[in-house]
C-alpha beads as a LAMMPS data file, in Angstrom:
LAMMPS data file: protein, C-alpha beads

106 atoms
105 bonds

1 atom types
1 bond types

-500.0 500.0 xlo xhi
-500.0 500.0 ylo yhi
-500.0 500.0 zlo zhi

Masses

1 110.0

Atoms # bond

1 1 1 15.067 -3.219 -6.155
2 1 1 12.417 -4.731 -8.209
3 1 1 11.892 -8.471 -9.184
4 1 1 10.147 -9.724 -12.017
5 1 1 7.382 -12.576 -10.234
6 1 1 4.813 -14.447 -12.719
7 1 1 1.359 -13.788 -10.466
8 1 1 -1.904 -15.214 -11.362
9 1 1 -4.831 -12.937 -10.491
10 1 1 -8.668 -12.831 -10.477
11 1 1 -10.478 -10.926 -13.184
12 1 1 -11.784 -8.883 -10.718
13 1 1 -8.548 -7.780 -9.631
14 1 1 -7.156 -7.285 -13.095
15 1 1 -9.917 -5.087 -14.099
16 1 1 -9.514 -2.691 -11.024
17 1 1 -5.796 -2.867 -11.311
18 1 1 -6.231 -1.732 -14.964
19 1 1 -9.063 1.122 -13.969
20 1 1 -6.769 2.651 -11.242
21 1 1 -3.466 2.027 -13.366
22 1 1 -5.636 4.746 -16.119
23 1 1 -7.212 6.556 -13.969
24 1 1 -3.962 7.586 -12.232
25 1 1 -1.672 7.430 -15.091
26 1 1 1.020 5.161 -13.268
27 1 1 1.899 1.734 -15.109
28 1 1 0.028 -1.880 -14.252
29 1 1 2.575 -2.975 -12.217
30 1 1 2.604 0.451 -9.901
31 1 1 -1.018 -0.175 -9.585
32 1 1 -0.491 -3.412 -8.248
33 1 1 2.687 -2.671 -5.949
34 1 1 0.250 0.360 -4.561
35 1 1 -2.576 -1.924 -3.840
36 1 1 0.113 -4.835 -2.155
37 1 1 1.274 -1.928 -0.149
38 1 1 -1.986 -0.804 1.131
39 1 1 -2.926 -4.331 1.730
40 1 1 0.477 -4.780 3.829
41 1 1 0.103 -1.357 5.522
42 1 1 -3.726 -2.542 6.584
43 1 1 -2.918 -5.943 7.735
44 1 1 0.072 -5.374 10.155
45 1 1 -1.705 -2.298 11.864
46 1 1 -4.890 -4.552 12.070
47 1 1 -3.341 -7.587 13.770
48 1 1 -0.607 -5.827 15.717
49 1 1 -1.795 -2.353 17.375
50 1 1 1.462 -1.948 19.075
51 1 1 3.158 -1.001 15.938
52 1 1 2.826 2.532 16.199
53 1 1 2.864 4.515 13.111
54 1 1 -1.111 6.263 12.912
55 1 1 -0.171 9.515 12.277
56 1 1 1.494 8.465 9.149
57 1 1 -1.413 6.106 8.217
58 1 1 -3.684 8.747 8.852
59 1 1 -1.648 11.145 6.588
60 1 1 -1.334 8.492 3.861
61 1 1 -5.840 8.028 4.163
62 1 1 -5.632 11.928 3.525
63 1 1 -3.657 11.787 0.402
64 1 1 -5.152 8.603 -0.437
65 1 1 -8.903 10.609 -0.238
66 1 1 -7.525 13.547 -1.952
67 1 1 -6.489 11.518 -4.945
68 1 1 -9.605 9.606 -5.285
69 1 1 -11.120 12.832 -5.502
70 1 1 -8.556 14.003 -8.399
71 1 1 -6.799 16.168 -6.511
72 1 1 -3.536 15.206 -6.653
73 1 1 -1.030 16.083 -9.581
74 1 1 1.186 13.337 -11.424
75 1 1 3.849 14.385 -9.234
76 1 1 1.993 13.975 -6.233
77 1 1 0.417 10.527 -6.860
78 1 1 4.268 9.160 -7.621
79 1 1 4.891 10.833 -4.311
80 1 1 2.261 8.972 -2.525
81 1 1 3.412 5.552 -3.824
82 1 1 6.571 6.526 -2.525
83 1 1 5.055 6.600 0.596
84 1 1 3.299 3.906 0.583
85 1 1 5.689 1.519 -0.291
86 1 1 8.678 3.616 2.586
87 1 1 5.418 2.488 4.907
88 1 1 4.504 -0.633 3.426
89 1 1 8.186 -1.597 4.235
90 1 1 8.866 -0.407 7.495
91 1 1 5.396 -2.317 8.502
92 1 1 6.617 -5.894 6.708
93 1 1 10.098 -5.293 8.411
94 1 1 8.617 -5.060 11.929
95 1 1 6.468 -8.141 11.042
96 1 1 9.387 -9.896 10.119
97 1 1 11.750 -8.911 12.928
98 1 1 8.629 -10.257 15.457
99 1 1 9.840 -13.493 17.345
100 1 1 6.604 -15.216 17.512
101 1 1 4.014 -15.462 15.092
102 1 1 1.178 -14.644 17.819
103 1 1 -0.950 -11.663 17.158
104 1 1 -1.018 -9.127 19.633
105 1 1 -4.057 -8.245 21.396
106 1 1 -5.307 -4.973 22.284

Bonds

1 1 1 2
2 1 2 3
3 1 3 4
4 1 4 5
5 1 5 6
6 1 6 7
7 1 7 8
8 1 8 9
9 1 9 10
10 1 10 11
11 1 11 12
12 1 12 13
13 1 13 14
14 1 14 15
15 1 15 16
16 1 16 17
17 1 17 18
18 1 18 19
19 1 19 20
20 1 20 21
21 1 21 22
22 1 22 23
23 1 23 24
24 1 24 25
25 1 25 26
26 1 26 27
27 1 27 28
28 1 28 29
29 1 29 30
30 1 30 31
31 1 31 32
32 1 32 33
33 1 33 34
34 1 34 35
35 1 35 36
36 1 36 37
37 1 37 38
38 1 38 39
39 1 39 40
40 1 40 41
41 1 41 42
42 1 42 43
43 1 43 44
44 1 44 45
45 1 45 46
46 1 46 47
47 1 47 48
48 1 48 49
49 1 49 50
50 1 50 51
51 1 51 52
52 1 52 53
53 1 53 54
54 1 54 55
55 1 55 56
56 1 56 57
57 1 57 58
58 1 58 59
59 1 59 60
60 1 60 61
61 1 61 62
62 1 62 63
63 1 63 64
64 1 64 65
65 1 65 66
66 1 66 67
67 1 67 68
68 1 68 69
69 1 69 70
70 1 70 71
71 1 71 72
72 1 72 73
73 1 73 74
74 1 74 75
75 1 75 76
76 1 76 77
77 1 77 78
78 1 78 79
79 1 79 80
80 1 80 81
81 1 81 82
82 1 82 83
83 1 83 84
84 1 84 85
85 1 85 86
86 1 86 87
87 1 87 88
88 1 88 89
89 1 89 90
90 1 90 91
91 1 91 92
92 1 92 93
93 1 93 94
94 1 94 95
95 1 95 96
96 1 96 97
97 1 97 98
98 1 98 99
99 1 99 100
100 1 100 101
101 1 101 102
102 1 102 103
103 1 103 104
104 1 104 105
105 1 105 106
């Protein structure tokens, strides 16, 4: 389910939101919930290695590679966000279920 939030950005991040949002024909906002996603995906593997899920983080770098490239149809690149968000959320949802708030060490 998507909810409408009011976010204030840098201009930095506007402009690269708007290059990738043309670049791979998806809307503004599915640039931005991509990039959130890779920045959630990214951040729980850093800071908690036990949360096992590198082969699908490795596949996801593949396709992620393969579109920067332009390699990757329409249908593909809505496929990938589809991924990456299934990811993003099973990563935030293991966060969240964590007792503590310590970082794991590895």
């Amino acid at each position: 389910m998507l909810k409408r939030h009011q976010v204030l950005l840098e201009d930095w991040m506007t402009e690269y939101a708007k290059f990738v949002s043309k670049k791979y024909d998806i809307s503004f906002s599915e640039a931005i919930r991509g990039m959130f996603s890779l920045a959630v995906i990214f951040s729980i593997t850093t800071a908690y290695p036990r949360y096992d899920s590198r082969r699908k983080i490795s596949h996801l770098k593949t396709l992620i590679k393969k579109a920067g490239l332009g390699k990757l149809s329409e249908v593909e690149i809505h496929s990938l966000l589809s991924k990456l968000y299934f990811e993003a959320r099973k990563a935030a949802e293991f966060r969240i279920s964590r007792k503590s708030g310590a970082i794991s060490k590895k």
